[in-house]
C-alpha positions as CSV (number, residue, x, y, z in Angstrom):
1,X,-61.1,124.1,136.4
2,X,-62.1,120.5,136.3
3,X,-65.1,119.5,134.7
4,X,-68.0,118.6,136.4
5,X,-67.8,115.0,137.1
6,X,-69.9,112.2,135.9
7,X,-72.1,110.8,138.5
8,X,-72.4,106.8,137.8
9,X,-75.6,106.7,139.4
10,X,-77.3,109.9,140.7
11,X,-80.0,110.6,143.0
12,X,-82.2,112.0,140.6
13,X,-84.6,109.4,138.7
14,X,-85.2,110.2,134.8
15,X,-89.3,109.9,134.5
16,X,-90.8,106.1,134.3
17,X,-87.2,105.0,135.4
18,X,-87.1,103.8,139.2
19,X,-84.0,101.8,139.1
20,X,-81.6,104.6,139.9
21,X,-83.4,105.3,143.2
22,X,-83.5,101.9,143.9
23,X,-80.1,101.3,144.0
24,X,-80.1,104.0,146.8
25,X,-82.1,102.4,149.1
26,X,-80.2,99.0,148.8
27,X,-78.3,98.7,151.9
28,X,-76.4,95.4,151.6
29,X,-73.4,95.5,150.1
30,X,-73.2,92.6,147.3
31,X,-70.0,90.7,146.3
32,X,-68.3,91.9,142.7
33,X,-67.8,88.6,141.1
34,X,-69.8,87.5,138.4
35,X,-72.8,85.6,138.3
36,X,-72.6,81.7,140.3
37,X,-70.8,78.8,138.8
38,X,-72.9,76.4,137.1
39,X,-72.4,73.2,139.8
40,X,-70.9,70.3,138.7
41,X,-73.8,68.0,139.2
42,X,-75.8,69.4,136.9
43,X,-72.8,70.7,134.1
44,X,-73.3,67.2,132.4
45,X,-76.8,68.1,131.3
46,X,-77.1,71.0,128.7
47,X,-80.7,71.9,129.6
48,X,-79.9,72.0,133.7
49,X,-76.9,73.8,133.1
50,X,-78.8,76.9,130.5
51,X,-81.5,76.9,133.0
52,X,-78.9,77.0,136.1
53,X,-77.2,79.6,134.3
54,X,-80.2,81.6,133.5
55,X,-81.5,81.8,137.7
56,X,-78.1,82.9,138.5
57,X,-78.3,85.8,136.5
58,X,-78.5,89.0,138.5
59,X,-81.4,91.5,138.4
60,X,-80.8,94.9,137.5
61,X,-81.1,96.2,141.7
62,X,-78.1,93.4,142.2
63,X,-75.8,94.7,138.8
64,X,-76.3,98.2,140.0
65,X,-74.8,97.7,143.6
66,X,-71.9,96.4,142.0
67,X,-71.5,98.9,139.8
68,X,-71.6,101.5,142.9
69,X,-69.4,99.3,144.7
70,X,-66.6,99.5,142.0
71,X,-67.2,102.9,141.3
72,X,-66.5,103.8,145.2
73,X,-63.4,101.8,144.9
74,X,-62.8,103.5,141.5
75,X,-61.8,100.2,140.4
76,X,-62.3,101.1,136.9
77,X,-60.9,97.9,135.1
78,X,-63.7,96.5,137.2
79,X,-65.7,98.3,136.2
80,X,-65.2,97.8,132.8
81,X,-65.2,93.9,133.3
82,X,-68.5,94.2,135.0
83,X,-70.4,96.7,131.9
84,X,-68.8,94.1,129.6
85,X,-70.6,91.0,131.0
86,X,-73.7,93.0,132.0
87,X,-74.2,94.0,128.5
88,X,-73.6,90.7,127.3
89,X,-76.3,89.2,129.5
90,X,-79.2,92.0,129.4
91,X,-78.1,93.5,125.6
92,X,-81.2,96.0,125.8
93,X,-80.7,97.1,129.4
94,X,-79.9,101.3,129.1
95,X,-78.2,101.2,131.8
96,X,-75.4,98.6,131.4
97,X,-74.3,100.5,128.7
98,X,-74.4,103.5,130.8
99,X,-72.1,101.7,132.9
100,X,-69.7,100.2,130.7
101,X,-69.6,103.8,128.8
102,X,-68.7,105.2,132.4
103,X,-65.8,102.5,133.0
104,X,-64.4,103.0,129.5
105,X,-64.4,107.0,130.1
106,X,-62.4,106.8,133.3
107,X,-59.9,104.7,131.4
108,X,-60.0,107.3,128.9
109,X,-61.0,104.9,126.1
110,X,-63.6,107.8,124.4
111,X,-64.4,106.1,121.7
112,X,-65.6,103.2,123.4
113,X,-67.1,105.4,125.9
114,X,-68.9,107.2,123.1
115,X,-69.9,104.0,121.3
116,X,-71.2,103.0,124.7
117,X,-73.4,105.7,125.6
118,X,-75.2,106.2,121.8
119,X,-76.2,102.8,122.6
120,X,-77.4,103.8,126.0
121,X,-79.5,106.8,124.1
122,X,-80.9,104.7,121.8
123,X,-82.8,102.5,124.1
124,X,-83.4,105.2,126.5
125,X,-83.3,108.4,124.7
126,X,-84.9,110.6,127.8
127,X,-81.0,109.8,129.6
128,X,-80.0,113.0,130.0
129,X,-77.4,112.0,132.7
130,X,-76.2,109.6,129.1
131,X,-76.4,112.6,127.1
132,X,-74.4,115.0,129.8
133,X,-71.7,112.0,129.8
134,X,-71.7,111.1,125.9
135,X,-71.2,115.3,126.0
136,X,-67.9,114.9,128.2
137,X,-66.6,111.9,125.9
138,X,-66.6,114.2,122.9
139,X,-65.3,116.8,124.8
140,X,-62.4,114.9,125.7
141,X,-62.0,113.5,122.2
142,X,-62.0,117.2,121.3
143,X,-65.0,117.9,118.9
144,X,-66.6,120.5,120.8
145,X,-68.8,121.0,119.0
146,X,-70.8,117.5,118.7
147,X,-70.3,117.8,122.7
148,X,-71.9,121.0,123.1
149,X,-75.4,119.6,120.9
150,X,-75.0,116.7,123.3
151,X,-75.1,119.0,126.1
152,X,-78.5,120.9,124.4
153,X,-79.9,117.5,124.1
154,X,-79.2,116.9,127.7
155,X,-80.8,120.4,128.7
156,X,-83.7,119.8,125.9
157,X,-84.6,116.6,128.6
158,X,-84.0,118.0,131.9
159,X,-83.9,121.9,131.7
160,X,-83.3,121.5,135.3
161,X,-79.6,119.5,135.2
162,X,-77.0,122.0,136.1
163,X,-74.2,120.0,135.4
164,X,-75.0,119.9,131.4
165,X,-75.1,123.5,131.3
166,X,-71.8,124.1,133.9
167,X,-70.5,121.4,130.7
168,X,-71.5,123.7,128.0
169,X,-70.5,126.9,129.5
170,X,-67.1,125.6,130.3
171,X,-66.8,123.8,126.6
172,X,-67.3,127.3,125.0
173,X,-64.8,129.0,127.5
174,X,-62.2,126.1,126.3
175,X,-63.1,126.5,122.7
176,X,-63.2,130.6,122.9
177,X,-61.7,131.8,125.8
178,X,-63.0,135.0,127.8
179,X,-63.1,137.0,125.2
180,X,-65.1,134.6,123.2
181,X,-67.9,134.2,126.2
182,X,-68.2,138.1,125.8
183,X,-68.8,138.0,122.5
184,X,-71.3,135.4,122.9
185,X,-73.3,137.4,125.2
186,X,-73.2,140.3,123.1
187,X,-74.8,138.2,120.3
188,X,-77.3,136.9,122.6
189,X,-78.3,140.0,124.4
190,X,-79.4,141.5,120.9
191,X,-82.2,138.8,121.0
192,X,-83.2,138.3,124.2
193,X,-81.1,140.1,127.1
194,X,-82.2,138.5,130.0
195,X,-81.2,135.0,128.4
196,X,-77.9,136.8,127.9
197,X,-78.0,138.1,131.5
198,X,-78.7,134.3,132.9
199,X,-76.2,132.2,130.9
200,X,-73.5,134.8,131.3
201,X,-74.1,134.9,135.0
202,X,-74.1,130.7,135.1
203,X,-70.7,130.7,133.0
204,X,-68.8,132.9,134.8
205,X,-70.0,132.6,138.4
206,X,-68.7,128.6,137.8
207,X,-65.5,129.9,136.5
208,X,-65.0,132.0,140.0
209,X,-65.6,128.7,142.0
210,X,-68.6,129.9,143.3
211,X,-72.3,129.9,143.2
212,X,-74.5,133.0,144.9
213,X,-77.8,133.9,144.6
214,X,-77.1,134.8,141.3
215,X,-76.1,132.2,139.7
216,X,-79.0,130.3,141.5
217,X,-81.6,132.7,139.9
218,X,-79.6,132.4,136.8
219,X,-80.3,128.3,136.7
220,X,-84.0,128.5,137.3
221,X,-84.5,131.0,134.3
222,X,-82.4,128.8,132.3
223,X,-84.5,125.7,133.6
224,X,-87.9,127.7,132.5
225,X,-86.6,128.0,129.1
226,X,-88.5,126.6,126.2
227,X,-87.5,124.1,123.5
228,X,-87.1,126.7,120.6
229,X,-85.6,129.6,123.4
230,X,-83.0,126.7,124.6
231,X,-82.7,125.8,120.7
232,X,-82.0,129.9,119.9
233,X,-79.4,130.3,122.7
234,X,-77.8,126.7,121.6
235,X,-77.9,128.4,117.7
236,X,-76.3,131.5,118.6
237,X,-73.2,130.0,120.4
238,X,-72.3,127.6,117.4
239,X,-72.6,130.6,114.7
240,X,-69.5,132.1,116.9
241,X,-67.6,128.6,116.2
242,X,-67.3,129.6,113.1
């Protein structure tokens, strides 16, 4: 099964951030390249030429649209050219890092990717859609189980965001197998069996390609779940690492 993939710029809006439901209601398509020339006229004067340089910069609306357009194209060394000079230009901007750490993570460079999106966290650290991606970097670089607390931060901000836990159910499975996710539910149920009931239900109800009623009624127990409740289920699945 392929894991559930990044989305570069969802639909949903993380709270006091509009930017990402900007973008979607920008219906001009806007070139790639980077920002204007500096024109000649002016390129003989130092202060012109900072201050010609500075109005050409694009907002954040304009780098997002680019972004999109690239990522449509999955024109990833684009990409990765356009997060470069974005961070460059607005070096405290959450989301050009979020950019350039999805770029390097198509490329498969994790580590960058990873650098990439700690940075992302730090500036913004209620990114869950970061902390879902920074989950799948890890994943990829194989430490599980750094991925899987990336994936409880991710669920700790949004309980709601089923691709974080479809990204930690399927970790686990990858890391333990069938016979591990049994296990894990047994462990579970002995504390609280209707958590036990829910996640089970989520994990393997993604694994059959499918998602019924069940699975469904699964999510919005698992989206109801407390801090410490999310912190006890996240607890009892890394004691079984071991």
């Amino acid at each position: 099964m392929n894991p559930t993939p990044s989305r570069l710029l969802p639909c949903t809006t993380p709270p006091g951030r509009g930017l990402r439901a900007l973008l979607a209601r920008l219906a001009v398509p806007l070139l790639i390249a980077v920002p204007t020339a500096v024109p000649q006229a002016v390129a003989a004067d130092p202060g012109k030429t900072e201050a010609v340089r500075v109005e050409a910069q694009p907002d954040t609306s304009e780098w997002l649209a680019r972004a999109r357009l690239l990522e449509k194209r999955r024109d990833w060394p684009g990409l990765l050219l356009l997060g470069m000079h974005w961070t460059r230009v607005d070096i405290d901007n959450p989301l050009a890092w979020f950019v350039l750490g999805r770029a390097h993570q198509e490329l498969r460079q994790h580590a960058e990717a990873i650098a990439a999106y700690q940075r992302n966290l730090r500036l913004d650290p209620s990114d869950f859609h970061a902390r879902n991606n920074l989950g799948n970097a890890l994943r990829e670089s194989l430490r599980h189980r750094d991925a899987l607390l990336a994936y409880r931060e991710a669920v700790r901000a949004n309980p709601r965001y089923f691709p974080a836990w479809q990204n930690m159910g399927r970790t686990y499975y990858v890391l333990k197998g069938q016979a591990g996710i049994f296990d894990a539910v047994e462990q579970v149920r002995r504390v609280n069996p209707e958590l036990a009931r829910a996640w089970y239900s989520l994990v393997l109800n993604h694994y059959r390609g499918r998602e019924d009623i069940a699975s469904r009624e699964a999510l919005e127990y698992l989206s109801r779940l407390s801090p410490a409740e999310v912190d006890q289920l996240f607890n009892l699945l890394l004691e079984r690492l071991h």
